[in-house]
Backbone and ligand atoms as CSV (ligand in chain L), in Angstrom:
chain,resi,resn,atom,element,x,y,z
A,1,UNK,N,N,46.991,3.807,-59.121
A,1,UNK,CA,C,47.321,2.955,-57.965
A,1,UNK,C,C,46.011,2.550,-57.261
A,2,UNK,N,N,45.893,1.169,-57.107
A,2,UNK,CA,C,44.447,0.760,-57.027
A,2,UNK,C,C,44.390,1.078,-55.214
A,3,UNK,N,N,42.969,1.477,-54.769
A,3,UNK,CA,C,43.033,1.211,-53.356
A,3,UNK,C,C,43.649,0.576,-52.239
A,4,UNK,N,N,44.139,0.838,-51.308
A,4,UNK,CA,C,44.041,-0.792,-50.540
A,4,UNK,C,C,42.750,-1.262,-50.069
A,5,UNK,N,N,42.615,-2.539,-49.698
A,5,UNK,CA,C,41.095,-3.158,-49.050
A,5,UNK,C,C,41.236,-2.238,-47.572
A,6,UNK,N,N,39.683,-2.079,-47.931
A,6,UNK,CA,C,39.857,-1.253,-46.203
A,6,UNK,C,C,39.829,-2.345,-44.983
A,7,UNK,N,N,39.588,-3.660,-45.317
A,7,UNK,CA,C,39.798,-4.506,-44.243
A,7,UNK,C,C,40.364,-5.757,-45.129
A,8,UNK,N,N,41.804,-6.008,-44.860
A,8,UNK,CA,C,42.663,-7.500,-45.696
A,8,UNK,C,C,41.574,-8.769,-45.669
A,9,UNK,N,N,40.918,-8.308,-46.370
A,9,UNK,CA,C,40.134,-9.768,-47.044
A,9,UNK,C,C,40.207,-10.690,-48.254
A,10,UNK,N,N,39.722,-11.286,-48.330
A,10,UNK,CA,C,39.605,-11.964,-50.191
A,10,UNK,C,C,38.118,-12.106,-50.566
A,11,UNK,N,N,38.115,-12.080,-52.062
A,11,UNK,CA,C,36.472,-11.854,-52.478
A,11,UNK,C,C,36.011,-13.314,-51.624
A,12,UNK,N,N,37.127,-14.291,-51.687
A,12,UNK,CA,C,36.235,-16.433,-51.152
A,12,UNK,C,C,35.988,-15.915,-50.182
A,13,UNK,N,N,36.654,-15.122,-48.962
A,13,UNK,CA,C,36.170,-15.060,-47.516
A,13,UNK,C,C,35.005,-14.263,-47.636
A,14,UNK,N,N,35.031,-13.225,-47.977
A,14,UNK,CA,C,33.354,-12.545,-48.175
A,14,UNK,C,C,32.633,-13.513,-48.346
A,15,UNK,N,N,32.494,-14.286,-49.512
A,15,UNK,CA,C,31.320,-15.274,-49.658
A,15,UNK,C,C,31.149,-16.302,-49.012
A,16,UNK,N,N,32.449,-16.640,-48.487
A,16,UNK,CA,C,32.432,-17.787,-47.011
A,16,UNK,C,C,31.118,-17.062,-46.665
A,17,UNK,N,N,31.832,-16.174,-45.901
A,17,UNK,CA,C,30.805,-15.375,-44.726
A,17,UNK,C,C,29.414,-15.414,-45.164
A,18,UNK,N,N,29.086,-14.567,-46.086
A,18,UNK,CA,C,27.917,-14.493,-46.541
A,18,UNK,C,C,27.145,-15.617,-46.825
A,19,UNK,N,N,27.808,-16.825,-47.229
A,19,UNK,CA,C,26.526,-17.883,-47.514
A,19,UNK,C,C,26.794,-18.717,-45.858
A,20,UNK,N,N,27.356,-18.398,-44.912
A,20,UNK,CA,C,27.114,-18.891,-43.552
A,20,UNK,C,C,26.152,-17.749,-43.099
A,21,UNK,N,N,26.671,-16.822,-43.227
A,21,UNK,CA,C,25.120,-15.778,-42.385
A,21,UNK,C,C,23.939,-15.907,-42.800
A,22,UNK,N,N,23.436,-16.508,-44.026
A,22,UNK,CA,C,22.505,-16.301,-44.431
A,22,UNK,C,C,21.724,-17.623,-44.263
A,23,UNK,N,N,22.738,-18.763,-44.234
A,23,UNK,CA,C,22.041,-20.285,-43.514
A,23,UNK,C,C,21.421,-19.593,-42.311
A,24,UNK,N,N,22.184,-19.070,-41.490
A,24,UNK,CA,C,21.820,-18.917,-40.222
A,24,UNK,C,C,20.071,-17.740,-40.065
A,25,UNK,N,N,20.404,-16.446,-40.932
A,25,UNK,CA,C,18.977,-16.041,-41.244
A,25,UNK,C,C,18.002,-16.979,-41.771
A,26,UNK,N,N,17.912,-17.734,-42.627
A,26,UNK,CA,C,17.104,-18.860,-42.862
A,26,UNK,C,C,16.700,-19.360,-41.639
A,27,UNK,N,N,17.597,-19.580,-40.428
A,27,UNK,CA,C,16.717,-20.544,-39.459
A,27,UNK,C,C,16.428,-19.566,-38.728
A,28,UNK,N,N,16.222,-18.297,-38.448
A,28,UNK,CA,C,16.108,-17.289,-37.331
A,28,UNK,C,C,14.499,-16.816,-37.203
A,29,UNK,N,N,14.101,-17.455,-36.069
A,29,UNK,CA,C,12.825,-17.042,-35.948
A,29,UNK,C,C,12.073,-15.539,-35.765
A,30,UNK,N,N,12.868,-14.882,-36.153
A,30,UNK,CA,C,13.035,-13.310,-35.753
A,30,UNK,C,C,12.867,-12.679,-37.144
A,31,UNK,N,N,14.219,-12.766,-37.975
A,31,UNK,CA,C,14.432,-11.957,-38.506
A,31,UNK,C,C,14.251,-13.225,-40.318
A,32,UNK,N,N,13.965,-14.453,-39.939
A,32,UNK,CA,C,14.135,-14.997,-40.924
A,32,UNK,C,C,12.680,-15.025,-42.003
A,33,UNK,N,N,11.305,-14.985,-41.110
A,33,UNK,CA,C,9.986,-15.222,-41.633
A,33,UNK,C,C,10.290,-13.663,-42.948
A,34,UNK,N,N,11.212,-12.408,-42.433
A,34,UNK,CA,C,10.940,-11.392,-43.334
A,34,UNK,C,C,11.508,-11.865,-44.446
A,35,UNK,N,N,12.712,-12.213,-44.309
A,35,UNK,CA,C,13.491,-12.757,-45.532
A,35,UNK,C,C,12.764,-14.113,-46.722
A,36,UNK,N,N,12.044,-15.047,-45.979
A,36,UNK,CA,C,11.462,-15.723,-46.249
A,36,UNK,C,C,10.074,-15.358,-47.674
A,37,UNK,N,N,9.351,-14.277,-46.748
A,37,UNK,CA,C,8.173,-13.821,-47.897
A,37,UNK,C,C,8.330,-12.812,-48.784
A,38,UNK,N,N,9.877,-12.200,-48.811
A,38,UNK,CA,C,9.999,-11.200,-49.758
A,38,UNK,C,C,11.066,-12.140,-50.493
A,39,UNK,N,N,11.633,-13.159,-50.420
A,39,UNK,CA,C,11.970,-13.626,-50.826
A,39,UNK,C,C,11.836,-15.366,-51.250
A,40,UNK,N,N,11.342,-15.972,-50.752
A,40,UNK,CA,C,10.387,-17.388,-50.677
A,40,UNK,C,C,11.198,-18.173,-50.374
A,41,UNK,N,N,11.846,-19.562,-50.572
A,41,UNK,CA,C,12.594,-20.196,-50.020
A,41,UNK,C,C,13.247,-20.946,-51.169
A,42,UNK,N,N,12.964,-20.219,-52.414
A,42,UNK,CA,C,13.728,-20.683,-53.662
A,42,UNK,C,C,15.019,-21.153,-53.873
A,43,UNK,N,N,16.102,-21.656,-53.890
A,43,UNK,CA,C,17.738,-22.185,-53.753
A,43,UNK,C,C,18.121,-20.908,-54.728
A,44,UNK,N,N,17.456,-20.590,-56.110
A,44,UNK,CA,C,18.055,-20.002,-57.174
A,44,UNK,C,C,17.543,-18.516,-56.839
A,45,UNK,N,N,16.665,-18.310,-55.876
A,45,UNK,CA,C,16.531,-16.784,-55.305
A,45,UNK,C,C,17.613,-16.766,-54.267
A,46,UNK,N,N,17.771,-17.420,-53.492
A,46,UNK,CA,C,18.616,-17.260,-52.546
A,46,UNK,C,C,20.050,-16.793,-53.126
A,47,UNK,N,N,20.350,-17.936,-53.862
A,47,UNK,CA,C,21.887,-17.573,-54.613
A,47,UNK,C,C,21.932,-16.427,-55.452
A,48,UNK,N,N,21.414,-15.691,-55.644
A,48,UNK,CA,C,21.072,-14.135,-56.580
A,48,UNK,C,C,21.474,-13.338,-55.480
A,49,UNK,N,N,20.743,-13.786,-54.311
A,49,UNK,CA,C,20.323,-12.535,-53.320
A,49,UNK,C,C,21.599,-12.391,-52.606
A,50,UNK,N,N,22.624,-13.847,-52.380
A,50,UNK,CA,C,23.715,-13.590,-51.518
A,50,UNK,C,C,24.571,-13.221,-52.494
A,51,UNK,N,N,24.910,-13.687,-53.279
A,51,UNK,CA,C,25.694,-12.710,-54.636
A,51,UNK,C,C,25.737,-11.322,-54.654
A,52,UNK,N,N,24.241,-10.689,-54.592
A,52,UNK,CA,C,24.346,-9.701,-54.418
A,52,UNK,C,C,25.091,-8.511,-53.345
A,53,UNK,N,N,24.637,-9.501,-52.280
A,53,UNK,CA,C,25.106,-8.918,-51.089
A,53,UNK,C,C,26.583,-9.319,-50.940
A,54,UNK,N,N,27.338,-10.217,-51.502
A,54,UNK,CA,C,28.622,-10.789,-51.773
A,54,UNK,C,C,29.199,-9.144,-52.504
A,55,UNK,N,N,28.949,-9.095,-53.370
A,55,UNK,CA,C,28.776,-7.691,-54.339
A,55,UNK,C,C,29.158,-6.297,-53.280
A,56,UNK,N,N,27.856,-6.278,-52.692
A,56,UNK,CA,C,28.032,-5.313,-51.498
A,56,UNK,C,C,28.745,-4.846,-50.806
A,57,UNK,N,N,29.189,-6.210,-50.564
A,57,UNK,CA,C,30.345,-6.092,-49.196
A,57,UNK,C,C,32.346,-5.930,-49.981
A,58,UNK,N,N,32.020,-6.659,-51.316
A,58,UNK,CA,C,33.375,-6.640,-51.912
A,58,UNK,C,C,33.297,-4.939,-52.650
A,59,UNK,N,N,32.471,-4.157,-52.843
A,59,UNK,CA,C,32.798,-3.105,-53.185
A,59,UNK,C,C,32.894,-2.192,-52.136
A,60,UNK,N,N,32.373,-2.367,-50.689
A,60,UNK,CA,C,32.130,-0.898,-49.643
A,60,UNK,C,C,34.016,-1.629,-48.767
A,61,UNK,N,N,34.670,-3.180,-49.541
A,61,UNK,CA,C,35.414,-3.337,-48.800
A,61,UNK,C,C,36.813,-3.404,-49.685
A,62,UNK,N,N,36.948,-4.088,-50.875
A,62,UNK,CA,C,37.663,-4.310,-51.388
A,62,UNK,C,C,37.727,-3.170,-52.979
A,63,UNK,N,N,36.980,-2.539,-52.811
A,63,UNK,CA,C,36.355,-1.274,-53.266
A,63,UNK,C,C,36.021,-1.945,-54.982
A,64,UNK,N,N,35.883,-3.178,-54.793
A,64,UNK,CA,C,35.123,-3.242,-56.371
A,64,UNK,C,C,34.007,-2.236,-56.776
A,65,UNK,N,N,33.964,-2.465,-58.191
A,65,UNK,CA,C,32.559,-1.505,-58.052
A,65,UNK,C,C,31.686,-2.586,-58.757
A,66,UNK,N,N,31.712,-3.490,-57.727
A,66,UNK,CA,C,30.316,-4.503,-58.293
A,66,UNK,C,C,28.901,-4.515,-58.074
A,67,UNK,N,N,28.726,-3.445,-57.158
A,67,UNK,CA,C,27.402,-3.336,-56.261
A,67,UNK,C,C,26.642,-1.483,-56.738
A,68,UNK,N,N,25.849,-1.641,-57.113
A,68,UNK,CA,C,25.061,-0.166,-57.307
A,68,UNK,C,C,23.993,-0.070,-57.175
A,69,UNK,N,N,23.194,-1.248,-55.983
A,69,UNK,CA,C,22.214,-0.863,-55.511
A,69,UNK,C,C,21.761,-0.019,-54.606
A,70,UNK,N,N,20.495,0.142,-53.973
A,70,UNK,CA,C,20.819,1.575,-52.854
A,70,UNK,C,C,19.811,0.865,-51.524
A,71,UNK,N,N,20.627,0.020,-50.771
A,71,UNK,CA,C,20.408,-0.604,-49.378
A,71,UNK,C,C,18.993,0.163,-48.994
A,72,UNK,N,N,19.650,1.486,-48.209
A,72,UNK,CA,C,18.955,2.626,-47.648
A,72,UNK,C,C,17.083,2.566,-47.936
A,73,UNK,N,N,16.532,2.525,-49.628
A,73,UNK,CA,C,15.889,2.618,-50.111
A,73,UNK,C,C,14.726,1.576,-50.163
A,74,UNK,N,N,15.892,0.220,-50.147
A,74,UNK,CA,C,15.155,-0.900,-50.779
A,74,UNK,C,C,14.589,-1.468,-48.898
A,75,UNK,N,N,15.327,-0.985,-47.511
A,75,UNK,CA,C,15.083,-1.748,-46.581
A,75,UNK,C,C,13.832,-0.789,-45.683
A,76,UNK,N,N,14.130,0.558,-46.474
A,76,UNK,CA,C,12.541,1.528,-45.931
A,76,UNK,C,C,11.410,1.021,-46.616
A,77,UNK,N,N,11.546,0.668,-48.026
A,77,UNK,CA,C,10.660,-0.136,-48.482
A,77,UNK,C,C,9.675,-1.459,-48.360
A,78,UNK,N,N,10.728,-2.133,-47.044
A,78,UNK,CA,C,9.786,-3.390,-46.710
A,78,UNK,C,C,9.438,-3.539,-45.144
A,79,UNK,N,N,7.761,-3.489,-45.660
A,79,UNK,CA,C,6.954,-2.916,-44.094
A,79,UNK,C,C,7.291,-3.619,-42.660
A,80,UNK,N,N,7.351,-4.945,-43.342
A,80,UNK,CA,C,7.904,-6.065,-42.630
A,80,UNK,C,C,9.329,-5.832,-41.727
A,81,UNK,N,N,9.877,-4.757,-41.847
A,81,UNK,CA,C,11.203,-5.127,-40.946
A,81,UNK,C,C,11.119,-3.665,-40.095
A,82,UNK,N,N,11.207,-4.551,-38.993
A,82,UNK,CA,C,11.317,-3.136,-37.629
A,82,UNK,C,C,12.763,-3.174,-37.101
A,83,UNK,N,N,12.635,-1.732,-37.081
A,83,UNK,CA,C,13.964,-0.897,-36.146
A,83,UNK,C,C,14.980,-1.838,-35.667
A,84,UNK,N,N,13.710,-2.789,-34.332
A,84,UNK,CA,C,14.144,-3.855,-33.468
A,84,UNK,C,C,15.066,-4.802,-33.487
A,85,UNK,N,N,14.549,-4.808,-35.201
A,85,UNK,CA,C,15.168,-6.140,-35.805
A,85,UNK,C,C,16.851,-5.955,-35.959
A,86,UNK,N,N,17.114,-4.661,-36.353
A,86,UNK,CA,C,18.610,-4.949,-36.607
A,86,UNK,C,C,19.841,-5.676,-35.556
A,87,UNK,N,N,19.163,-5.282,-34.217
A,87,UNK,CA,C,20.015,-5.822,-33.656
A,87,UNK,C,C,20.491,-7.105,-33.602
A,88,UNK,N,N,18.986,-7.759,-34.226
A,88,UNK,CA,C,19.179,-9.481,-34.004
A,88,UNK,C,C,20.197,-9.412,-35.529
A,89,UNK,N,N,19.602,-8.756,-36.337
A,89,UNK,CA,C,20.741,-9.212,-37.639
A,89,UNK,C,C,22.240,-9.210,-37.179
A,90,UNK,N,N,22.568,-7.988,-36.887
A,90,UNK,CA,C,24.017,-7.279,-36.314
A,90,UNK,C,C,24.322,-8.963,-35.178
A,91,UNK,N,N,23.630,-9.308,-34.524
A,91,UNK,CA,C,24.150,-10.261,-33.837
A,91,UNK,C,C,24.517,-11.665,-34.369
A,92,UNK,N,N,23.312,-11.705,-35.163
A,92,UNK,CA,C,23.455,-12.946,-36.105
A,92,UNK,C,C,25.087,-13.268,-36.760
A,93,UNK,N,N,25.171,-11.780,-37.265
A,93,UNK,CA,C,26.279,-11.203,-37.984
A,93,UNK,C,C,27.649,-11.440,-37.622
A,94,UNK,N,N,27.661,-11.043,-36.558
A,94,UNK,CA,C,29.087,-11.174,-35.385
A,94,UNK,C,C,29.100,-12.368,-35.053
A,95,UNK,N,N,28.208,-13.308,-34.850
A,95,UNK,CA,C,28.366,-14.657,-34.254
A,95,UNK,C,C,29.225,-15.461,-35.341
A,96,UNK,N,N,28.106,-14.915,-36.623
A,96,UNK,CA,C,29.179,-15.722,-38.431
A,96,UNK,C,C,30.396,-15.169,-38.308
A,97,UNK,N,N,30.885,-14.039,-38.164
A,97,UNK,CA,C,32.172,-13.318,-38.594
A,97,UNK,C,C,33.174,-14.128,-37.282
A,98,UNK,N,N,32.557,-14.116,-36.022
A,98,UNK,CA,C,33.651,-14.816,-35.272
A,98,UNK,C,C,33.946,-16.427,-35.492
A,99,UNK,N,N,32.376,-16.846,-35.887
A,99,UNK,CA,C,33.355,-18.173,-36.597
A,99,UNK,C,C,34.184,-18.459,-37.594
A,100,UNK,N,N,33.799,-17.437,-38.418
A,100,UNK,CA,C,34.515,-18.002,-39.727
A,100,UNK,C,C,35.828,-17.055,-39.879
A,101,UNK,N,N,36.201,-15.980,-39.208
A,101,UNK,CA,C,37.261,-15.245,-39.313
A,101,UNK,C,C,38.200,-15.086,-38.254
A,102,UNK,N,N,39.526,-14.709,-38.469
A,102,UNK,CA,C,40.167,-14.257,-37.374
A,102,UNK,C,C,39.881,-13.427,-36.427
A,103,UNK,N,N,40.372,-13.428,-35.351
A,103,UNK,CA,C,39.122,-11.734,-34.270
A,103,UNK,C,C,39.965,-10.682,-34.937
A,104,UNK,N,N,40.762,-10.138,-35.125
A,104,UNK,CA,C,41.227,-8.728,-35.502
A,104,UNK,C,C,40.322,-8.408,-36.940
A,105,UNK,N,N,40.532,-9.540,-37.846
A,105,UNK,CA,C,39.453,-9.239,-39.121
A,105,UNK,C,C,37.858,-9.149,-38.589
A,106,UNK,N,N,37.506,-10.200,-37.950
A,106,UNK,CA,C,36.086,-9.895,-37.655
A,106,UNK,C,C,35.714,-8.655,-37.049
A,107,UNK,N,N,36.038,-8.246,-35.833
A,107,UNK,CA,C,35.940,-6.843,-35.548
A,107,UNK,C,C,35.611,-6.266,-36.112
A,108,UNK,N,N,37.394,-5.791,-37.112
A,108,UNK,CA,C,37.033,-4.997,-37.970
A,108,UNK,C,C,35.502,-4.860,-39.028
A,109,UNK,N,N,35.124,-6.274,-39.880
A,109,UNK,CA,C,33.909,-6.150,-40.145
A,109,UNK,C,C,32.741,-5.732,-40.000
A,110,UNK,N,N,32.656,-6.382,-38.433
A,110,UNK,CA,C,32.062,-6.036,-37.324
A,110,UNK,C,C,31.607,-4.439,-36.913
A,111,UNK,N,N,32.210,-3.852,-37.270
A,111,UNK,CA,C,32.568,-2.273,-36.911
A,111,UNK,C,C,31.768,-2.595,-38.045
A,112,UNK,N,N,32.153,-2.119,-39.050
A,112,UNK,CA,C,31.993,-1.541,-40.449
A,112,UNK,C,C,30.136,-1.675,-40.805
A,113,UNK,N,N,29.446,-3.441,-40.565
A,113,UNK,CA,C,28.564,-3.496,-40.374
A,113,UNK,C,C,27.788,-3.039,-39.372
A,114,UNK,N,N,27.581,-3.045,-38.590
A,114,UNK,CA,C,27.447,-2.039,-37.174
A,114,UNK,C,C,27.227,-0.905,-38.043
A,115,UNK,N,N,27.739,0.370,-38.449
A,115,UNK,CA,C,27.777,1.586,-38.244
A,115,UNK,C,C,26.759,1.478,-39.644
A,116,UNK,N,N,26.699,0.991,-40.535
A,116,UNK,CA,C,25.740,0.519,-41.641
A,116,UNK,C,C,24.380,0.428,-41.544
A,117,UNK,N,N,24.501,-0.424,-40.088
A,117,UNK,CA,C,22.893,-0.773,-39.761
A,117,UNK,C,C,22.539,0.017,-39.479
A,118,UNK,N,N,23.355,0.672,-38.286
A,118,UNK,CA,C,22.605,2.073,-37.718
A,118,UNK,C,C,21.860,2.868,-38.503
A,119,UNK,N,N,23.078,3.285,-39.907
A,119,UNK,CA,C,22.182,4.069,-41.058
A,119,UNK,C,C,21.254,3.728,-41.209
A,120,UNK,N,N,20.915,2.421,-41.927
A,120,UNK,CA,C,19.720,1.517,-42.492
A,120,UNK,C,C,18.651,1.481,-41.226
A,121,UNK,N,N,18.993,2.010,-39.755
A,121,UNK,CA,C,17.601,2.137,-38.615
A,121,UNK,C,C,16.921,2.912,-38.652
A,122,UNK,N,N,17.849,4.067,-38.675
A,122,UNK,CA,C,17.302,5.088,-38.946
A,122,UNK,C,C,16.297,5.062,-40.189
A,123,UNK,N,N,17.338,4.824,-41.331
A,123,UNK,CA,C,15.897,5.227,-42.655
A,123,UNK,C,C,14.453,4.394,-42.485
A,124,UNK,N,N,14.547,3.257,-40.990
A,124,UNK,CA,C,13.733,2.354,-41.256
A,124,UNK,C,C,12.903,3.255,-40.166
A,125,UNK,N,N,13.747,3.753,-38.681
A,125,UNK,CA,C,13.318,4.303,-37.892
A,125,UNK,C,C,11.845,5.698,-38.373
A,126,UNK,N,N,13.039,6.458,-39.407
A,126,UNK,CA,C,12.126,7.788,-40.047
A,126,UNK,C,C,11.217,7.323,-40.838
A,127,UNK,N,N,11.035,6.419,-41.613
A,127,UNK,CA,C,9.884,5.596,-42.635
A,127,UNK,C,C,8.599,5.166,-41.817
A,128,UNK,N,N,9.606,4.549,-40.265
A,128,UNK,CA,C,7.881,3.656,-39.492
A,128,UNK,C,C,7.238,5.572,-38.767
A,129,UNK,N,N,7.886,6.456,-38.529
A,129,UNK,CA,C,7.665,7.375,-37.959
A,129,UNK,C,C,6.535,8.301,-38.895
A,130,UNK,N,N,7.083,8.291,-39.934
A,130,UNK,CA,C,6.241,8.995,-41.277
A,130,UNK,C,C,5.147,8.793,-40.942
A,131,UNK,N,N,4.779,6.998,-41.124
A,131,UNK,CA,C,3.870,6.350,-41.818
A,131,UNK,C,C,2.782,5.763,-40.968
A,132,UNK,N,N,3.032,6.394,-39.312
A,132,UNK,CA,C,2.191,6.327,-38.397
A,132,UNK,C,C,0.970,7.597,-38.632
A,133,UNK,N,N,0.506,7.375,-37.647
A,133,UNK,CA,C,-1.072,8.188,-37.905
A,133,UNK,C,C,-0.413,10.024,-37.454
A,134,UNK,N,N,-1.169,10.332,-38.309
A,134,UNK,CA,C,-0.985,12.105,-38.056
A,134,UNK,C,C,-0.260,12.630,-36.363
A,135,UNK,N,N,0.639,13.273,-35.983
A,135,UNK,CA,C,0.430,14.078,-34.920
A,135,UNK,C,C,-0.668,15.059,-34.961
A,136,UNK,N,N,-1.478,15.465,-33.842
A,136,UNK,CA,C,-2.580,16.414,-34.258
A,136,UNK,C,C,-1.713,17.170,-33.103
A,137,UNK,N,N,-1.546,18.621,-33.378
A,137,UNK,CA,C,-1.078,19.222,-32.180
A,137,UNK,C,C,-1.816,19.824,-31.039
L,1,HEM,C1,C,16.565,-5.749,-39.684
L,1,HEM,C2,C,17.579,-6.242,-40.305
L,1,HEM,C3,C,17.500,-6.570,-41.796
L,1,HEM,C4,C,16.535,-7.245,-42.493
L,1,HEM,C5,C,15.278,-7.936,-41.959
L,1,HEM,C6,C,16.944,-7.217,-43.907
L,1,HEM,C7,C,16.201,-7.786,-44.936
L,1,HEM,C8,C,16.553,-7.708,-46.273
L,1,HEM,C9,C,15.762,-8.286,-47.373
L,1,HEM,C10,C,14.467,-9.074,-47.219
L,1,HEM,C11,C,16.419,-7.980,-48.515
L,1,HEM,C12,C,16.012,-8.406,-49.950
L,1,HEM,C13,C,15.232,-7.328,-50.602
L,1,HEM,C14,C,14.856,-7.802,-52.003
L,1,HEM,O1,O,15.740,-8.101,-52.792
L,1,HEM,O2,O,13.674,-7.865,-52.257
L,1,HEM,C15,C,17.594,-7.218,-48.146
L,1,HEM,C16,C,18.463,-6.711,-49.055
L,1,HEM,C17,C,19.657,-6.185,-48.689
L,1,HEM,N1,N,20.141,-6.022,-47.401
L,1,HEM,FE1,FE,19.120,-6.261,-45.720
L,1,HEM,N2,N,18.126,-6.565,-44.023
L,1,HEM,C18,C,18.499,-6.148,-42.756
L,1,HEM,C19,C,19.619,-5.470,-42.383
L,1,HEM,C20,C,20.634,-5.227,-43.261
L,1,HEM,C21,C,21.913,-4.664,-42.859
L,1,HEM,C22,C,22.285,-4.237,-41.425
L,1,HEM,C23,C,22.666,-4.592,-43.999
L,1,HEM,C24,C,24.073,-4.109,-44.193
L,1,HEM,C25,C,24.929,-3.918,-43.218
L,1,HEM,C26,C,21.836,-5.089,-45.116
L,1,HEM,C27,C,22.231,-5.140,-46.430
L,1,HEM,C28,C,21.395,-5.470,-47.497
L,1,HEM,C29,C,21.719,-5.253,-48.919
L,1,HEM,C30,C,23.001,-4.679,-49.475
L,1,HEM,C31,C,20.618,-5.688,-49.657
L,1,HEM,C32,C,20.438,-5.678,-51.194
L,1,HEM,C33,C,19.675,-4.407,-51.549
L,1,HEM,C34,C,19.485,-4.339,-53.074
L,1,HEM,O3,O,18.523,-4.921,-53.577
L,1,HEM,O4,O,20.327,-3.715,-53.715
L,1,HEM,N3,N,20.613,-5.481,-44.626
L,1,HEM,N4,N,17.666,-7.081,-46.777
């Protein structure tokens, strides 16, 4: 007996979403220059990258198992993105989900991403903490 979706979506509305949030990171003077140089402004990088994250969101939601990358890993990895930043994403985020979705579904999303980022601050939080200069006691 297959799962239910933990939030009544369809794989088209995920990717609605996702290729509107990601127009919108493209123009974001904040959070978009990071996305930009780890990724360049290629059409055929872009469409890989939201796929992927299309992927992401249809397996942590609709429980495919299309996604087996490891977020956590790959966002401690790029020097370029501070703590700070999530909030502007998370906002970016909610602004797409309330346009393009109903409010009881967006929320819900909403939530789900939210408690995600937090994770992903932290690993970014403990990575910039590491990788500062020695405490001397
Ligand atoms: C400060 C906010 C964030 C920034 C600047 C950011 C930036 C990026 C960039 C540049 C990549 C592409 C890495 C690459 O392929 O080389 C990426 C990948 C990804 N991001 Fe973020 N991200 C942020 C927050 C988030 C949040 C909050 C989530 C989820 C809720 C998320 C989910 C993902 C996923 C799933 C990938 C694909 C990882 C993989 O390669 O498997 N990101 N992000």
């Amino acid at each position: 007996m297959p799962l239910p979706p933990r939030i009544p979506l369809r794989r088209a509305q995920i990717e609605q979403v996702v290729t509107a949030f990601y127009a919108r990171v493209r123009r974001d003077p904040v959070i978009g220059p990071v996305f930009l140089e780890r990724l360049s402004d290629d059409a055929g990088v872009w469409r890989s990258h939201e796929a992927k994250i299309a992927d992401f969101w249809a397996n942590a939601i609709l429980h495919e198992r299309s996604y087996n990358g490891n977020p956590m890993m790959v966002h401690s990895g790029i020097s370029t993105i501070k703590p700070q930043m999530f909030a502007r994403w998370l906002d970016l985020f909610d602004d797409t989900l309330a346009q393009e979705l109903p409010d009881g579904i967006a929320a819900q999303w909403s939530a789900l991403a939210h408690r995600i980022g937090r994770g992903l601050r932290m690993g970014v939080e403990m990575n910039t903490a590491n990788s500062g200069p020695p405490i001397l006691s």
